[in-house]
C-alpha positions in Angstrom: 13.0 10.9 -6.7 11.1 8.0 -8.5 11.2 4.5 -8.1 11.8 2.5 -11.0 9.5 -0.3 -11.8 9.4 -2.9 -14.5 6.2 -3.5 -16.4 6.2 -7.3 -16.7 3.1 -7.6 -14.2 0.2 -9.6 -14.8 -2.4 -7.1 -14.0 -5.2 -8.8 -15.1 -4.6 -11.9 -13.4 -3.2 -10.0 -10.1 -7.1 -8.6 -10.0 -8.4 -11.8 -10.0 -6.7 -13.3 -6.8 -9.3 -14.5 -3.9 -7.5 -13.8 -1.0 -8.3 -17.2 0.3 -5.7 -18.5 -1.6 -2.7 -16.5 -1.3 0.0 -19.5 -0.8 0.5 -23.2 -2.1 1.8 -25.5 0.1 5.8 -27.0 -0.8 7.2 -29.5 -0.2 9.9 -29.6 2.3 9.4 -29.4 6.1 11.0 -26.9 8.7 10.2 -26.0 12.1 10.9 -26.3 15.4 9.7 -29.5 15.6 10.5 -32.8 13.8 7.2 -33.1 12.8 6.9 -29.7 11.4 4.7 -29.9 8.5 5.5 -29.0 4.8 6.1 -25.2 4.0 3.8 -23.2 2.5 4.6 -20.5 -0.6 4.0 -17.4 -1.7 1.3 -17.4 -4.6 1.8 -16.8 -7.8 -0.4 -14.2 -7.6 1.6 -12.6 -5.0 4.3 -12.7 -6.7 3.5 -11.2 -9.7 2.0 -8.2 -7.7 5.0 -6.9 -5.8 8.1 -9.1 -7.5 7.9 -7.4 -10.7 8.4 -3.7 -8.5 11.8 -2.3 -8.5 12.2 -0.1 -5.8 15.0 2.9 -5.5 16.1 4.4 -1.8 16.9 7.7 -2.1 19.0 7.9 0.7 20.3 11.5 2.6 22.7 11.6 5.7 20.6 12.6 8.7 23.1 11.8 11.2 23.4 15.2 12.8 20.1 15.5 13.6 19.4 11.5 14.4 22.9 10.7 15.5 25.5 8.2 14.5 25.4 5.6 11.7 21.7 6.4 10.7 20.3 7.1 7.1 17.5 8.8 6.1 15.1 7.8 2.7 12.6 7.6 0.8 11.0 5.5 -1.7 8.0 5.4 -4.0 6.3 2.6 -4.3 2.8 1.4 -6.2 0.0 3.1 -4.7 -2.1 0.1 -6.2 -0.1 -3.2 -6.5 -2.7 -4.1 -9.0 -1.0 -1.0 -11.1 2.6 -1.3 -10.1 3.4 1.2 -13.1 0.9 3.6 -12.0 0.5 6.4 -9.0 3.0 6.2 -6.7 2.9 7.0 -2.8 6.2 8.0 -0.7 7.1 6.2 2.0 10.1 7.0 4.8 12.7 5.2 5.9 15.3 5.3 8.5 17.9 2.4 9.0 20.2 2.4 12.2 23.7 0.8 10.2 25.0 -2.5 12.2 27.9 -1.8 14.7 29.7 -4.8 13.7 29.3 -5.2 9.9 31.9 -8.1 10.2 29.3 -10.2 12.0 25.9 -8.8 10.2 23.1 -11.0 9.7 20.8 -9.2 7.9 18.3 -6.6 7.9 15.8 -6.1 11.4 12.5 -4.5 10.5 10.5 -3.1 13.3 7.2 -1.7 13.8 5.9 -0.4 17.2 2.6 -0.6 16.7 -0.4 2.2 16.6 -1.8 1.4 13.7 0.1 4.1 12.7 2.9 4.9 15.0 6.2 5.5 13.6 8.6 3.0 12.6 11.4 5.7 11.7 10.8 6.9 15.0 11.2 3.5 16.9 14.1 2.8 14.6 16.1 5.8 15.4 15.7 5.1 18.8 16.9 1.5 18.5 20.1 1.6 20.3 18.1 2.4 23.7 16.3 -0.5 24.2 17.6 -3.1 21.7 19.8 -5.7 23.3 23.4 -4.8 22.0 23.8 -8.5 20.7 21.0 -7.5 18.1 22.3 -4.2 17.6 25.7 -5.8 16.8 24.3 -8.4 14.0 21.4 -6.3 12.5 20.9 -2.8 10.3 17.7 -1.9 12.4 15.1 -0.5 9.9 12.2 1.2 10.9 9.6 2.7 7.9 6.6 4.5 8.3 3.8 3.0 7.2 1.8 4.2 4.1 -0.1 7.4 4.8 1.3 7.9 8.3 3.8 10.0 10.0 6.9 11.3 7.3 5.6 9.1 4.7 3.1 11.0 2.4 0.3 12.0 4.5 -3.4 10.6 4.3 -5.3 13.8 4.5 -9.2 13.3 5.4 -9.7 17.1 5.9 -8.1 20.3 4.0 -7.1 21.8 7.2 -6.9 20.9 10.8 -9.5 23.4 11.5 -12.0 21.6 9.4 -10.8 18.4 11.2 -11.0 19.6 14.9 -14.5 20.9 14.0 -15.9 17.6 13.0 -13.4 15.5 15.2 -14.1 17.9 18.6 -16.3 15.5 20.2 -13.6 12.5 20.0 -11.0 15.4 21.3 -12.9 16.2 24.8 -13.2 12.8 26.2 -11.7 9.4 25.5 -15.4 7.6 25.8 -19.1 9.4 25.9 -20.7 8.9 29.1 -24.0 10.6 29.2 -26.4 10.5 26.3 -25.5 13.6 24.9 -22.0 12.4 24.5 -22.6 9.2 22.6 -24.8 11.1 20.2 -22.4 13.6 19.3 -19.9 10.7 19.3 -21.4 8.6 16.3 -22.1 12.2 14.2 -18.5 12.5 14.5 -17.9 9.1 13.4 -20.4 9.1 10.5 -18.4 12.4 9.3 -15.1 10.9 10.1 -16.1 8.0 7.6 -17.6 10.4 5.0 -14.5 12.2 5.1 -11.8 9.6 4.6 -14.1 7.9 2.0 -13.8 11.4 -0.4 -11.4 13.8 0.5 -9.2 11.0 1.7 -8.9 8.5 -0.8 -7.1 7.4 -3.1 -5.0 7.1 0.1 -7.4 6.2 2.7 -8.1 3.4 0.4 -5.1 1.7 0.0 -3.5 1.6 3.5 -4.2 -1.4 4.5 -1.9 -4.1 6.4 -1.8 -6.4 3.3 -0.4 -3.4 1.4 2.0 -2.3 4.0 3.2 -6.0 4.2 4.0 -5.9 0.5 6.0 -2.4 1.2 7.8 -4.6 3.5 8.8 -7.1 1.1 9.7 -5.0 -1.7 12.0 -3.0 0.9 13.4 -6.3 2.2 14.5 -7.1 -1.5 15.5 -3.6 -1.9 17.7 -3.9 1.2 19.7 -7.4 0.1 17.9 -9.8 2.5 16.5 -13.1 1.1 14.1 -13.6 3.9 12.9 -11.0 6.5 13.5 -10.7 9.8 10.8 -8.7 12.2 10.3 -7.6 15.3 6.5 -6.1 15.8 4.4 -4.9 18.9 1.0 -4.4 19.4 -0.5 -3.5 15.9 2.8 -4.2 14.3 2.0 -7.9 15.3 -0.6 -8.4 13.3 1.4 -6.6 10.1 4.1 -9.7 11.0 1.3 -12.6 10.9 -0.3 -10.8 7.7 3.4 -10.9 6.1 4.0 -14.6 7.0 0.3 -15.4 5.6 0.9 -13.9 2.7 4.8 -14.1 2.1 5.6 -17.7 4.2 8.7 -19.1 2.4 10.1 -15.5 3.0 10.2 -15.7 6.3 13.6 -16.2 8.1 12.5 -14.5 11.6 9.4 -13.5 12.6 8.6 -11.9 16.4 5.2 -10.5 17.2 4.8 -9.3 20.6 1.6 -8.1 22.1 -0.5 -10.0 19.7 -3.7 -8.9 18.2 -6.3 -12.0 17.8 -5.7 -12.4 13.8 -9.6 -13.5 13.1 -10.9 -10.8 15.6 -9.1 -8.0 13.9 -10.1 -8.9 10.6 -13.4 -10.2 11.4 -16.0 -12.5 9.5 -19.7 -12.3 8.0 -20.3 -14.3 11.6 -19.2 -11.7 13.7 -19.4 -8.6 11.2 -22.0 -7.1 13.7 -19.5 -6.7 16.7 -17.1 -3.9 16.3 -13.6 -4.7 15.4 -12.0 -3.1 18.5 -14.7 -4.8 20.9 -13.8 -8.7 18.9 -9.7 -7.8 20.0 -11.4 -8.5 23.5 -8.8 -5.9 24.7 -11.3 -4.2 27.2 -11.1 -7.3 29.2 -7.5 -7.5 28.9 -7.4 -4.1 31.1 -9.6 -5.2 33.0 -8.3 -8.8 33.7 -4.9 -6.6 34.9 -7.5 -4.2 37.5 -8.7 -7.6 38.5 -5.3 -9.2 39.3 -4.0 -5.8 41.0 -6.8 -5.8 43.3 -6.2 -9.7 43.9 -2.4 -9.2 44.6 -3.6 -5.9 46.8 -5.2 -8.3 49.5 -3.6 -10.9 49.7 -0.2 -8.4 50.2 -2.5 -6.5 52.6 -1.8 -2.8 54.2 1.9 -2.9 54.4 2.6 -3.1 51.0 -0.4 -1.6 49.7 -2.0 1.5 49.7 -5.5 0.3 48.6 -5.7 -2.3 51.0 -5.7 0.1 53.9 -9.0 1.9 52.9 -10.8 -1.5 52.8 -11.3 -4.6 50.4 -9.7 -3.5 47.5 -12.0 -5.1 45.5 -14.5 -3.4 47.3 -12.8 0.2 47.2 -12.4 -0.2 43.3 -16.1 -0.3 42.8 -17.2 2.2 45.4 -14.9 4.3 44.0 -15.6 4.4 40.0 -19.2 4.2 41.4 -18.8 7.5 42.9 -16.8 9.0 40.1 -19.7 8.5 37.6 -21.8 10.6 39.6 -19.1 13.2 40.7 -16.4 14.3 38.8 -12.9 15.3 41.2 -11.6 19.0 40.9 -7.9 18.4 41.5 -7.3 22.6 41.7 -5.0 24.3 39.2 -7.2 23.4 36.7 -7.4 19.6 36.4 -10.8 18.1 36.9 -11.2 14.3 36.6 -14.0 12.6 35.2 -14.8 8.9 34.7 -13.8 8.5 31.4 -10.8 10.5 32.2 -10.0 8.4 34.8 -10.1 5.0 33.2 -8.1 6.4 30.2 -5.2 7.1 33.2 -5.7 3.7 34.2 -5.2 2.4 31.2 -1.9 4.3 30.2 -0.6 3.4 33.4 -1.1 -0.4 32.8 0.9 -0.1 29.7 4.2 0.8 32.0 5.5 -2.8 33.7 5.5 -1.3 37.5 1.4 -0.2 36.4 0.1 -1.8 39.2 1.9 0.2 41.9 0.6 3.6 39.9 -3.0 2.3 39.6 -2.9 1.3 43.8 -1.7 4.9 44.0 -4.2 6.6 42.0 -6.9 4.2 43.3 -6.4 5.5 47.5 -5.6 8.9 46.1 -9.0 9.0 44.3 -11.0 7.1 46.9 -8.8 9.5 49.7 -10.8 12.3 48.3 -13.7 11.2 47.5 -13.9 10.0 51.1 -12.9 13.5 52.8 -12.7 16.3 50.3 -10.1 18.4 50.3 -9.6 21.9 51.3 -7.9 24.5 49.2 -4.5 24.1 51.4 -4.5 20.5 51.4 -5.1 20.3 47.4 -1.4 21.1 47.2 -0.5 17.8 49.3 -1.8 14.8 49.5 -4.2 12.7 47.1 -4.7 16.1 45.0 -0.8 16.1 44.5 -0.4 13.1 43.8 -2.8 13.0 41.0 -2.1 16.4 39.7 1.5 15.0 39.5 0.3 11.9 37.3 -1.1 13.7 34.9 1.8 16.3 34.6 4.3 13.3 33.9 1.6 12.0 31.5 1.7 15.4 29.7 5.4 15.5 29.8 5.8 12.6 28.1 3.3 13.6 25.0 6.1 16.6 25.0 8.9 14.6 24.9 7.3 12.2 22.1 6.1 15.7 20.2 9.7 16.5 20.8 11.3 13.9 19.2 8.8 13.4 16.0 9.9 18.2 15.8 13.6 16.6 15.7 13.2 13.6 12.9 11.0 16.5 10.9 14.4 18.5 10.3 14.3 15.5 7.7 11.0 14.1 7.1 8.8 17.7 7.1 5.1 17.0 7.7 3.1 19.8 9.4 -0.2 18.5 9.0 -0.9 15.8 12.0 -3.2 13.0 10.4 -2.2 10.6 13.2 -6.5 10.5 13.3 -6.8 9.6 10.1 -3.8 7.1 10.3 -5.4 4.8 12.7 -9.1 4.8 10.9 -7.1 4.0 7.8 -6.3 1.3 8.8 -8.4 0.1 11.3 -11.3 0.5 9.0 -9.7 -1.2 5.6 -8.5 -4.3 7.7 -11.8 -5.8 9.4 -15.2 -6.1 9.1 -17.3 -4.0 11.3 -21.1 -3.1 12.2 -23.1 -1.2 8.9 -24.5 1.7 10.9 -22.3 4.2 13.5 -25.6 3.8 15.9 -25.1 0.1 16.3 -21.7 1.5 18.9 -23.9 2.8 21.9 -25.4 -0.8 22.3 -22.1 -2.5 21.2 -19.9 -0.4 24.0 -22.9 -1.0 26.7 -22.1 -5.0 26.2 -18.7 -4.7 26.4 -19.2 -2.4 29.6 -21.2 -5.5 31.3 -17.6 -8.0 30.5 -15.4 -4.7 31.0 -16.8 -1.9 32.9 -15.2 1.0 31.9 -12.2 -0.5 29.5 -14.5 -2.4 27.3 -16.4 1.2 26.5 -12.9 3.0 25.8 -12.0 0.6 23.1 -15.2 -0.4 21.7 -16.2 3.3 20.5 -12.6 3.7 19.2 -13.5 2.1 15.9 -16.8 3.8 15.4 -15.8 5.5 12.3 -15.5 2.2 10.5 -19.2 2.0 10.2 -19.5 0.5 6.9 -22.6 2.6 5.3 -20.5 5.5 6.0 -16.7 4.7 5.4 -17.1 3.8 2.4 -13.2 3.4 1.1 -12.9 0.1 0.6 -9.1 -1.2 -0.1 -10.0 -4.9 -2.4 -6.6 -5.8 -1.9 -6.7 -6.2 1.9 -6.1 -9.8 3.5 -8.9 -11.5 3.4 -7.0 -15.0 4.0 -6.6 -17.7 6.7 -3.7 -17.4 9.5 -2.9 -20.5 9.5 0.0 -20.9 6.9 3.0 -22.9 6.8 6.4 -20.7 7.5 9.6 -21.2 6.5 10.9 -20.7 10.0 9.5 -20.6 13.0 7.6 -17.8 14.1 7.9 -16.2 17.7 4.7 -15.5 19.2 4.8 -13.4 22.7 2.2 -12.9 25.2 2.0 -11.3 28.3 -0.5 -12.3 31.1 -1.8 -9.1 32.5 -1.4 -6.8 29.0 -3.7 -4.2 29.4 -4.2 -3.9 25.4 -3.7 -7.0 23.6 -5.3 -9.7 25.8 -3.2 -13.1 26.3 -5.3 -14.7 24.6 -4.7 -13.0 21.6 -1.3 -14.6 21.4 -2.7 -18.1 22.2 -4.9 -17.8 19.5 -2.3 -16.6 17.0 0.0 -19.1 17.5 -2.5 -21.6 17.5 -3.6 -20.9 14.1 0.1 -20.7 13.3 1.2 -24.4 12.4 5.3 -23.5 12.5 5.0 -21.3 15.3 6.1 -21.0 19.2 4.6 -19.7 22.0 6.7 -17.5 24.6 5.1 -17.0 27.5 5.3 -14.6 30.3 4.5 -13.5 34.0 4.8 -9.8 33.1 2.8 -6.7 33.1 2.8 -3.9 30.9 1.6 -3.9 27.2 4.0 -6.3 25.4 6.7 -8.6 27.3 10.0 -6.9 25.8 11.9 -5.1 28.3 9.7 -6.7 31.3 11.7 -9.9 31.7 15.6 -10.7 31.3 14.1 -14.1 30.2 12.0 -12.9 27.4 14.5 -10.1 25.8 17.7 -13.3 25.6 14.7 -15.3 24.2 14.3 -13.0 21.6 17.1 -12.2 20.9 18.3 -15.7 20.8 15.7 -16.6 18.1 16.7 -13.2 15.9 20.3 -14.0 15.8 20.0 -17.9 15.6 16.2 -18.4 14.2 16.4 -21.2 17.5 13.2 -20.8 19.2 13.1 -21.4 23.1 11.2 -24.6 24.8 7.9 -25.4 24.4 5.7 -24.5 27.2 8.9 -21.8 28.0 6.9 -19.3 30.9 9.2 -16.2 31.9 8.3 -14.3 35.4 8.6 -10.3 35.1 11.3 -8.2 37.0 8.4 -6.0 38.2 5.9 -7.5 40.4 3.6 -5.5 42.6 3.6 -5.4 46.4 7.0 -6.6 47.2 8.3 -3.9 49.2 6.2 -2.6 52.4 5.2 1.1 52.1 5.9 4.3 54.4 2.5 5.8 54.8 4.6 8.9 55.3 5.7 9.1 52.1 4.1 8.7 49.0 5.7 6.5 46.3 5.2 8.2 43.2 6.2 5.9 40.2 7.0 7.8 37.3 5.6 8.0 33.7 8.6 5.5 31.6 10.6 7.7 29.8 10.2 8.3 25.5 13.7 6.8 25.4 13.3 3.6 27.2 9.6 2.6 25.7 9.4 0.6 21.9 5.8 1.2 21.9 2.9 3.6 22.2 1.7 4.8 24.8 -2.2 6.2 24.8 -2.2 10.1 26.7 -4.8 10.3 29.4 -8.2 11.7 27.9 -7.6 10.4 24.1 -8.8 7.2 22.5 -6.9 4.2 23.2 -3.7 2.8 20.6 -2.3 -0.6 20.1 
């Protein structure tokens, strides 16, 4: 299986590109405005870096262990677009066939974010939560992003006993919390980055977005379409506003939902000394969200909230995590809950839409105990139960996604999990970030003081990127504005309370974005799809049409907390959402945090 690539590429001048200047401006307008200004296009630079690759899917059937009207593939493609003729990396491929060929539009690319989660997993899943109008007009295609998942592997490590060794810190809790913790935190980061910066490269190198946006566009030639059309979450927005930066006049659709700020992901020499994942300002996000809950908690009041009845929930939330710093909770058969635990629950929970009513639950079932301990009897009732349950549908869910990723291996076989590696990859080749792994313990106590707890949890996820230590350095990563002309519209999508990509993420994106609208929505949960009736026909509206809704459009949420009064006799449990109902992913209570 090789791709076959022509060799009329200007190498020398591809080298030479600044990526300040990846697109010239045309001279027609579009938009969704009359006013629109002229279209920008694709450099010639670009161009001759991933037109000139001719790319072969070897496709298999893989329909009895996906299910109906699904291929399998893969492809190689240039490990170096600067070489195009050179080393090759493999990359997978599923594509879910359109149920109505008749009335096909095109091609519908998704990614569900991660960095690094799976788009041949979210694409085989793409007839459980895609609207059927899309699912009737589309081949859904989901690929797996260089060095991640069933494409060929980025390996940091020779084993996954050498990894757990120098990973084990990172493995036991989501954030350090003593000082112990935080210095065994940045020696794992420092040989986390010495790792992927020799045993991992060439790979580790060469994943970044920019690179996995020009996969994109050589599979979107591959596949027939003449422009793209994308629907992206979390992570997987930012790969859609890199892609319309870079590739504008090839744009026919573009959605991002759960935006990442643009210029805080990538970062500048101005704010080089802030980690990446602190700039994303998603610790506030979460935290905004705990804010608002507590807000919506009082004014409901104790018929409708179980917070409310031990006090001012405001008040209850920080006597409580006050407590837990000191004391950690011993739930019985075996599950005993710390502080960084706890805020890692928190945060999962927040990405599910009905989040609030789990975090009011855990917050009185927590408090409950911390209040009047419990005996050994009542540890299998009550706030102990409830909790202990939590965490079991938490587990069950990892299960059920480890599950699923056993069943697409029948056809994509990858034993060795690098789903570590996956997100430093390209975390750390994307944006700027502080020189030295010992600048994080300061950096994550600032973020504490604007996001107790949450700002912590996602500040020290990107401590590996320490620049004096990873070392791999991709040159071909985007390094341009994000403020570039489209041929279409593009959809932006933010969500008020997200929990990991803050609102103002989105604001900023599509303000930057000339030929771009914003969608707006009263929602909660990480990303707005599948929260409001509103948002999913406005998407799928623009995907099928390219018409984008009204300026100014603001949708409401179907799940809003605190509307039905409570039975203090009975404990509402919400559940975990099932695998098969969620397009992105979900963080597991206890690891580091995912976009």
């Amino acid at each position: 299986m090789h791709a076959r690539r022509t060799a009329a590429v200007l190498t020398a001048l591809a080298l030479a590109v600044s990526w300040a200047a990846t697109t010239t401006t045309a001279t027609a307008a579009s938009g969704p405005d009359a006013a629109a200004p002229a279209g920008d296009v694709t450099s010639p630079q670009e161009a001759a870096r991933v037109d000139s690759v001719t790319a072969e899917i070897d496709w298999f059937d893989c329909t009895n262990v996906v299910g109906p009207r699904v291929d399998c593939g893969m492809v190689d493609l240039p490990l170096d677009y600067d070489d195009p003729t050179g080393p090759t990396t493999s990359v997978a491929v599923l594509r879910q066939r359109v149920v109505d060929p008749s009335r096909k539009v095109g091609t519908l690319f998704l990614n569900p974010g991660g960095p690094g989660g799976s788009g041949v997993s979210i694409a085989s899943n793409a007839a459980a939560f895609l609207p059927p109008a899309v699912l009737a007009r589309f081949d859904v295609v989901g690929f797996d992003p260089r060095g991640t998942n069933f494409s060929t592997n980025v390996k940091c490590w020779n084993n996954l006993g050498e990894q757990a060794n120098d990973l084990l810190p990172t493995f036991e809790t989501p954030f350090p919390d003593t000082t112990i913790e935080k210095a065994d935190f940045v020696a794992s980061a420092k040989k986390f980055g010495q790792k992927c910066s020799t045993t991992g490269q060439p790979l580790s190198a060469s994943m970044s977005t920019a690179n996995v946006a020009r996969d994109m566009d050589v599979l979107r030639r591959t596949l027939g379409d003449a422009q793209l059309s994308y629907l992206g979450f979390s992570y997987g927005t930012y790969l859609g506003n890199v892609y319309a930066n870079m590739f504008p006049d090839r744009v026919r659709a573009i959605v991002i939902d759960g935006v990442l700020d643009p210029n805080g992901w990538q970062g500048s020499p101005a704010t080089v000394n802030v980690p990446q994942t602190a700039r994303i300002k998603s610790g506030e996000g979460a935290a905004k969200a705990v804010k608002e809950t507590l807000k919506r908690c009082a004014a409901a009041g104790k018929k409708y909230c179980y917070t409310a009845r031990l006090g001012k929930p405001a008040q209850v939330w920080k006597d409580m995590t006050t407590s837990l710093k000191k004391k950690p909770i011993d739930l019985g058969d075996g599950y005993r809950i710390d502080y960084p635990l706890v805020i890692s629950m928190f945060l999962s929970e927040m990405y599910a839409d009905y989040g609030p009513d789990m975090l009011d639950m855990d917050i009185w079932a927590l408090r409950s105990m911390q209040l009047d301990p419990p005996s050994k009897s009542e540890k299998a009732f009550g706030p102990a139960r409830q909790l202990r349950e939590r965490l079991k549908q938490f587990e069950a869910r990892e299960a059920a996604v480890q599950a699923r990723a056993e069943r697409l291996a029948r056809a994509f076989d990858f034993p060795y999990d690098s789903s570590p590696e996956a997100f430093q990859s390209v975390l750390c080749t994307d944006g700027l970030n502080p020189r030295f792994a010992s600048s994080w313990p300061s950096a994550a106590a600032a973020a504490d003081k604007k996001a107790p707890g949450f700002g912590p949890l996602w500040t020290w996820a990107s401590a590996p990127c320490a620049s004096s230590t990873w070392t791999a350095v991709d040159e071909d990563a985007y390094r341009g504005t994000f403020d570039h002309v489209t041929a279409n519209p593009v959809l932006v999508v933010g969500n008020y309370w997200d929990p990991a990509t803050n609102y103002a993420g989105a604001v900023a994106a599509a303000d930057l974005l000339p030929n771009s609208r914003l969608l707006s929505s009263n929602s909660w949960g990480h990303t707005a799809f599948l929260t409001s009736s509103c948002v999913d026909k406005a998407i799928t509206t623009y995907l099928v049409t390219t018409k984008v809704p009204a300026e100014g459009k603001v949708c409401v949420g179907r799940s809003q907390p605190f509307r039905a009064p409570i039975d203090g006799a009975q404990m509402r449990i919400s559940a975990v959402p099932p695998v098969g109902e969620s397009h992105i992913v979900t963080p597991l209570p206890g690891r580091a945090p995912t976009l």
